[in-house]
N, C-alpha and C positions, 0 to 999 in steps of 0.2 A: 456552386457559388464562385465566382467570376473574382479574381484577386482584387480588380479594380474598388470593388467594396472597401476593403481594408488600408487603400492607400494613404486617406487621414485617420485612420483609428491607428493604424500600427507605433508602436511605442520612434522615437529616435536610438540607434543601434540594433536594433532588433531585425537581422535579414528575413527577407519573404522564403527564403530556402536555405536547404543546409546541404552537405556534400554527405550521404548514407554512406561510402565510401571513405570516407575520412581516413579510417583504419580496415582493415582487412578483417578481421576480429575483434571480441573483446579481446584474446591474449595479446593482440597485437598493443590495442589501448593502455592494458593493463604495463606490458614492456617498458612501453616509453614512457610512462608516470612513474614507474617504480623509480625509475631510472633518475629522470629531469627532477625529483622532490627526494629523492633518496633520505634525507637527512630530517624531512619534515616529519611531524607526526600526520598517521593515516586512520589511527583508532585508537579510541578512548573506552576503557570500563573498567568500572569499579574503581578507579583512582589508578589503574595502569595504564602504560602504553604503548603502542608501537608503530616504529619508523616507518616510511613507506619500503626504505631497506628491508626491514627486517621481513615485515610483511612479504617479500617478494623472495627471501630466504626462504622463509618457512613455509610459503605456498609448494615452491619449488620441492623442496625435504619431501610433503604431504603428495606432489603430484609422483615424484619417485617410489611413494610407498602405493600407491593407487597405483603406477603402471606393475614395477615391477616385483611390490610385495605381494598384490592382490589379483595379476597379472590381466586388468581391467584396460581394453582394448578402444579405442577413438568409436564413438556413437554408441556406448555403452553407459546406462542410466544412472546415475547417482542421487540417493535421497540423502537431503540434509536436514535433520528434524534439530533442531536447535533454536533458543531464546538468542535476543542480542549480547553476543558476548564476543570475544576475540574468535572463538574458535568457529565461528562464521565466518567471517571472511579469509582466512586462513583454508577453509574446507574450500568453500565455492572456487576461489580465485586457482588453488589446486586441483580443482576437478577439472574446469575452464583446462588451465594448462595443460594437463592431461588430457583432450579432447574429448570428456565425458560431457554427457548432455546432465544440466541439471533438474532436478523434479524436489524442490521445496514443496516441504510438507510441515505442517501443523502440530506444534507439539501438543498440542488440545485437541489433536483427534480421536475419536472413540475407535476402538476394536475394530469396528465397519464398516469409517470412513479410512481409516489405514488401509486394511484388509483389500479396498476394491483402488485407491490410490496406490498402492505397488503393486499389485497385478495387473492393471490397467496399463499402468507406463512400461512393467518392466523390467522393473528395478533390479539391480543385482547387488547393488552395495549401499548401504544404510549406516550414515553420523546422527547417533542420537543420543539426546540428553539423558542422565541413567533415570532421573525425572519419570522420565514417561518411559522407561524401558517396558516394565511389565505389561504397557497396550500391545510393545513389540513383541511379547512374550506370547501371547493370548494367538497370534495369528501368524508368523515367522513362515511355521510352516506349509505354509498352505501358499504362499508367495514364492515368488521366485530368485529372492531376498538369498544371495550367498555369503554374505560378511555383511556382516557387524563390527560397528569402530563406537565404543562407547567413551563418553564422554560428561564430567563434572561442571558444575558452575566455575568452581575456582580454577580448574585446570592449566589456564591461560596466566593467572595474575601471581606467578612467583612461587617460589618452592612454598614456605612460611606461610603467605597470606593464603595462597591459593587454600593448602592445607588443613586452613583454620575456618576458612569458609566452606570448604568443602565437609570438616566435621561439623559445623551449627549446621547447615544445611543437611546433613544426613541423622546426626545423632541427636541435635535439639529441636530441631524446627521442624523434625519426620517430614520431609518435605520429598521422599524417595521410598515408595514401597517396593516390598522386597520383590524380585523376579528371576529369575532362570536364565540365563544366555549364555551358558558356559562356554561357548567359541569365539565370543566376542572380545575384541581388541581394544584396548585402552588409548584413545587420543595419543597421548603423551609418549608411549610406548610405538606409537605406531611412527611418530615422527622422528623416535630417537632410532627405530630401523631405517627409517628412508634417508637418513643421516649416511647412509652407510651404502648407499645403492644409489646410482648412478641416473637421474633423469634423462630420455632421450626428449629430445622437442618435436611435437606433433605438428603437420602443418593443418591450420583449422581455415577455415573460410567463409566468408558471409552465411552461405544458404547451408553451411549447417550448423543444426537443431542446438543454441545453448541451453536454453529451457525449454520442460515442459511445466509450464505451470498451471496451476489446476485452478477452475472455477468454483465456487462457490456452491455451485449444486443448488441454486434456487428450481429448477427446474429438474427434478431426476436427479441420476447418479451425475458425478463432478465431471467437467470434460476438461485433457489436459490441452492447453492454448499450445501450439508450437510457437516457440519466439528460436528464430536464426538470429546470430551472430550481426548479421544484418542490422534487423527487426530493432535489434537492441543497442547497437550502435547509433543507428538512425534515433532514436527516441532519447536517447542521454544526450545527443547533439543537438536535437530541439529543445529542451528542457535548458542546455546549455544556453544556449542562443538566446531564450525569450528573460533567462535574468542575470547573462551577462555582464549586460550595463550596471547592475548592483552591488559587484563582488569583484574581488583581487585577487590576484593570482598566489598561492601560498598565505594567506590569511585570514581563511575564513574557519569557523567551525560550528556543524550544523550539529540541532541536537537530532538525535537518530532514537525516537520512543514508538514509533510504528514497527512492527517487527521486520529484521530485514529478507524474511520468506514471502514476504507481502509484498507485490508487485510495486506498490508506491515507492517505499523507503529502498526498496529494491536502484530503483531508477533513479529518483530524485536525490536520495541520498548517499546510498554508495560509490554508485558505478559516476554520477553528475560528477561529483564530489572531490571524485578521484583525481579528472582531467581539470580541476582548479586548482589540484594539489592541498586542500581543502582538508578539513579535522573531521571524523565523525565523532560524537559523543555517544555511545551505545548506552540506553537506557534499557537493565535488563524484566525490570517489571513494573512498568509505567501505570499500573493499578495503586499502585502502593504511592500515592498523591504525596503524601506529605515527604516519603523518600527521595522523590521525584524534583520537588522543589528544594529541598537540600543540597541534592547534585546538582540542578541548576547553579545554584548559590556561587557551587564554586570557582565558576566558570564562566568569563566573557565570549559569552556565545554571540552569532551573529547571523544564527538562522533559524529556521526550527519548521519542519512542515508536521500533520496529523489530519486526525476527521474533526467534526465541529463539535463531536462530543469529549475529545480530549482536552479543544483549546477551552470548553465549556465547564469541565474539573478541573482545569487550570485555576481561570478565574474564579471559583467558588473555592479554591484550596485555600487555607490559611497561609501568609506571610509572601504568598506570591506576586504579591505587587508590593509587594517590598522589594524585591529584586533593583538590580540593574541594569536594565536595559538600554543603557545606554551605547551599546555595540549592534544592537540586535538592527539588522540592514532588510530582511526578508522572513514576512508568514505567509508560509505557504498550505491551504486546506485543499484537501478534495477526500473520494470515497463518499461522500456523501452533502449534502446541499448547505453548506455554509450559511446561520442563520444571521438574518441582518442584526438581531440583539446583540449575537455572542461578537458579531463582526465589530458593531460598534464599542464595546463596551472593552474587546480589544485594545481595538487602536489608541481608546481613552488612557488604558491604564500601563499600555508599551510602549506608546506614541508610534508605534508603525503598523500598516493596514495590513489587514488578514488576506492576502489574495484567495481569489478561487479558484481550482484547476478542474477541468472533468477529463476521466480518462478509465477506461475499462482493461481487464486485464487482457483482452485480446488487441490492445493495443500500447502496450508495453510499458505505462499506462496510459501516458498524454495523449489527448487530443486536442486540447486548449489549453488557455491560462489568463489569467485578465492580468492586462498591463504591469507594468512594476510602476508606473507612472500615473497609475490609475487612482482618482482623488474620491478615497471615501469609496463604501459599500453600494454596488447598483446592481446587487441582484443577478447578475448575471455571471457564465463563467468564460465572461470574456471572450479571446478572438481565437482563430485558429492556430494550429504550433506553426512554426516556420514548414514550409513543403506539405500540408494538409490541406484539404479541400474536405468542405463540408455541405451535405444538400439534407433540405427538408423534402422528405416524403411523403406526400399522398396517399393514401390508400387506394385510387384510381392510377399509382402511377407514373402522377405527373408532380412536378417540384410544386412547393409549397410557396403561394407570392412573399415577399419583406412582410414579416408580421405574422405570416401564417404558423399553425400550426402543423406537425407531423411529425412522424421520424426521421429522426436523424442517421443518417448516412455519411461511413467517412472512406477518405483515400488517402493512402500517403505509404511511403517508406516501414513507416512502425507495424503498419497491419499486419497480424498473424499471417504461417504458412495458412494454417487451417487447425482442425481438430484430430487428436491423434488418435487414429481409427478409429473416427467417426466422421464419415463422408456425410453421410446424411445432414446431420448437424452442420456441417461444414458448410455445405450446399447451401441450407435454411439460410445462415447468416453472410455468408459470401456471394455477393451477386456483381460479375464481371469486375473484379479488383475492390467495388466498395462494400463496406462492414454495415449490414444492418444495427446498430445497435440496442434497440429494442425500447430507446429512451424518446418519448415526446417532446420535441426542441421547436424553436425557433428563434429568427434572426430578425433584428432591429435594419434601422436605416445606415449604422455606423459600422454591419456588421460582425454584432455583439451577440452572442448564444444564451438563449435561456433554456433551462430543462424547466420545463415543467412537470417532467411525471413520469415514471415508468409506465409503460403500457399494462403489466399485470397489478398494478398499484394505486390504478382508477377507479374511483370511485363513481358510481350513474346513480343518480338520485331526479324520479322521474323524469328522467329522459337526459339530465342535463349533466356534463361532465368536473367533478367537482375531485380536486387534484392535491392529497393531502400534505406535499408542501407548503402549498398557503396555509390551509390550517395551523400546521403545528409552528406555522411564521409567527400566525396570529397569537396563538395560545403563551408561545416564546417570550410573548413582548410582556409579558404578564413578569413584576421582579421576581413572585414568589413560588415562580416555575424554574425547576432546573433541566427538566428532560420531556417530551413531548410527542405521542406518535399518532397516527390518524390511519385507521383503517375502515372499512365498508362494512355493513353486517345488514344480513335481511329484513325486509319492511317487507309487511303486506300492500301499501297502500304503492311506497313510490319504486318499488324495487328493494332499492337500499338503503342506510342512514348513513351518516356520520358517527363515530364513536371515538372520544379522547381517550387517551392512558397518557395518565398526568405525574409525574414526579416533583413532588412539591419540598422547598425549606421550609413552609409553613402552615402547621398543622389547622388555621384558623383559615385556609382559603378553602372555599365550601364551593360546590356544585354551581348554586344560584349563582356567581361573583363569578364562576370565568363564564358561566354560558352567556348574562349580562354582555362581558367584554367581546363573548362573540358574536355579540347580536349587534353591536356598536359598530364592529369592523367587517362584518364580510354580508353577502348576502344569506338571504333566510335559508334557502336550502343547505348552505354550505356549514349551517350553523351544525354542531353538535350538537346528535338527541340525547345521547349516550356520555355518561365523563366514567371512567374508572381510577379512581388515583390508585399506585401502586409504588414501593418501595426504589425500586428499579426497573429497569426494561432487559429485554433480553436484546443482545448486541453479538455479533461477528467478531474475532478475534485482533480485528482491530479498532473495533467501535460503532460500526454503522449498526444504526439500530435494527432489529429483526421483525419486518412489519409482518411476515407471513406466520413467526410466530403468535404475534401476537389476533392472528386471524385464527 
């Protein structure tokens, strides 16, 4: 795709490229923010907080205990298994400084996805919540895992309060079963040694490895994405760049409820965040709805990104549109397809538009965004990031005309090295600099991207390809629909069918009543044979629904 497409759609402020260079590293980035905002706050939780000083203190303490307590050497693996709380960004930003590559990890991982996620990368040293310790327990040794640095919810938030949280959370709320790690090092303990030991400064450089961050494993075991220094530079600067124009330098504060081991809140909210000088709000269990909008409450927030099933709990929570939103300048959705309902029904009740963003974690995550200037929900997720290029591909080969369908293919700065020892893999999805990415897109005449559909997520119903986004569009629009998936299942006659799994507020909307509606809105094949209403759906750790479970 030819930039000249983009020359009237591009927002005003918004450059066509950004300099992937800007900074030499994150550490380098990290320096000059601590520095230039020193005094601002840089993280929020639980009602604490801390300076971008302080921050830049205690990373420093953290990276002195990582070099010389643990005697962990530059390109050497670090797992951070941790919820959002201070002692994330205090871990990462110390690892970073210490030229340790990082490998976030899940603290809802099971025994088996741990097990082959630190053996895979590598790992030698693991910050994990005491929460999940006992997963850690189950498999330790069988990895190549040599410290253990454990750590509390309240750990972070004050001698007293931490304390008091730290006992409901263990003694009331059993919220930490028992486990075994008797070599394991306590957070707090680790930082009051590095207190004491002297950091030397590594010098780190684009092309090496800050993350490896792991996929999802829809397909096989997880593959870890390599993101350089580079990769991730470049992608916090387009992210910068395309919402610029919306925000002030030192006065923003985004709420931060997508975990920040998840590539998104990773980019967009942390590291973006940072170089604004910007507040994060760490929300540590964003399940917990009605907690959720409490902490909202207290706070003039002025951002907030998630998937379309958060801002979707959002809106059905009690007292949430009671808030005030009167500061609130940018929503930002991606991870998964932003529905025109929840989009509108947004804007109605915050007065600001939910944008769309697509971006995969092998692109650290952006690939797009739709405008900040962008009027009302159209479906789309908008244009490319500054310095991207994007092509529809053909299955012969050849690019796809304006309009057409294919896969989409990207280039730019942010693209992963590759897969970490997995060439093969590598190969599959890397072809001469652009990223397969496995997604069916296409491009308008304004040069605006739609996803229509994962490729393993199509549905063929005799012969014809029927793309369960629309569906669960259609089913959406329905009031007494809260959640919606659309999967494929075998038919004699056409191949395959349609099948709903519907999460309803109301126990009197029957079978007949949305098939009706879907017979009013889509075509007849694409209608549902099939409804299952069900309680909930099964979802990914940050919310995108799980359609292959439910296959």
């Amino acid at each position: 795709m030819e930039k000249i497409w983009l020359e009237k759609s591009y927002p005003p402020g918004v450059p066509f490229d950004i300099n992937p260079d800007e900074y030499p590293s994150l550490v380098a980035m990290f320096n000059k923010y601590t520095v230039q905002y020193s005094d601002k706050t840089a993280f929020i939780n639980m009602g604490t907080s801390i300076t971008y000083a302080e921050l830049a203190e205690q990373a420093t303490i953290f990276a002195a205990y990582l070099q010389q307590g643990l005697g962990l050497k530059k390109g050497d693996k670090f797992a951070i298994m941790v919820p959002n709380t201070l002692q994330y960004p205090i871990a990462l930003f110390g690892a970073l400084l210490a030229g340790l590559t990082v490998v976030n990890v899940n603290p809802l991982y099971t025994a088996r996805e741990l097990e082959h996620q630190l053996k895979d990368s590598g790992t030698k040293a693991i910050l994990i919540i005491e929460n999940f310790a006992h997963t850690l327990e189950k498999i330790v040794a069988r990895t190549p895992v040599e410290h253990v640095i454990m750590t509390s919810l309240g750990d972070r938030l004050g001698l007293v309060k931490g304390k008091v949280i730290n006992a409901v959370v263990k003694y009331v709320k059993k919220m930490v079963p028992a486990f075994n790690l008797p070599d394991a090092v306590r957070f707090n303990a680790a930082l009051a040694k590095g207190k004491n030991l002297t950091f030397t400064p590594v010098d780190v450089y684009g092309d090496d490895l800050a993350f490896l961050q792991y996929t999802g494993g829809t397909t096989g075991l997880s593959k870890g994405a390599m993101l350089t220094h580079r990769n991730m530079v470049s992608n916090l600067e387009q992210a910068k760049a395309a919402i610029r124009p919306l925000l002030e330098d030192g006065k923003e504060l985004v709420v931060t409820a997508l975990p920040l081991y998840h590539i998104f809140a990773l980019t967009s909210n942390c590291l973006t965040f940072i170089t604004l000088g910007g507040s994060n709000l760490l929300i540590t269990n964003p399940r917990d709805m009605p907690g959720f909008v409490k902490e909202l409450s207290k706070y003039n927030f002025t951002a907030i990104t998630g998937v379309n099933t958060l801002f979707n709990a959002l809106l059905n929570t009690p007292g949430f549109k009671d808030l005030d939103f009167s500061s609130l300048k940018m929503s930002l959705g991606g991870g998964m397809a932003v529905q025109r309902p929840v989009a509108e029904r947004w804007e109605k009740i915050t007065n600001t538009r939910l944008l769309e963003g697509y971006g995969l974690t092998e692109c650290c995550p952006m690939v797009s965004l739709s405008p900040y200037n962008q009027e009302g929900y159209n479906g789309t997720i908008g244009l490319p990031a500054p310095s991207t290029n994007i092509k529809i591909m053909l299955e012969n080969g050849n690019e796809a005309p304006v309009g057409g369908a294919g896969e989409m293919w990207v280039h730019g700065p942010q693209v992963m090295k590759g897969y970490y020892n997995r060439q093969e893999a590598t190969d599959e999805i890397l072809k001469d600099g652009w990223l397969a990415t496995g997604d069916i897109a296409c491009m308008d005449e304004q040069g605006f991207f739609k996803i229509v559909d994962r490729k393993k997520d199509m549905i063929i119903v005799s012969g014809f390809n029927v793309f369960p986004n629309e569906i669960e569009e259609v089913v959406m629009m329905l009031d007494d629909v809260v959640e919606a998936a659309a999967i494929g299942v075998p038919h004699d006659a056409s191949g395959e069918m349609v099948k709903i799994f519907v999460v309803t507020k109301n126990d009197n909307l029957d079978e007949a009543t949305l098939i009706k509606h879907c017979r009013d809105n889509l075509t007849g094949y694409k209608v549902p044979k099939l409804v299952e209403f069900k309680d909930d759906l099964p979802k990914t750790n940050v919310g995108k629904i799980l359609r292959r479970e439910l296959r």
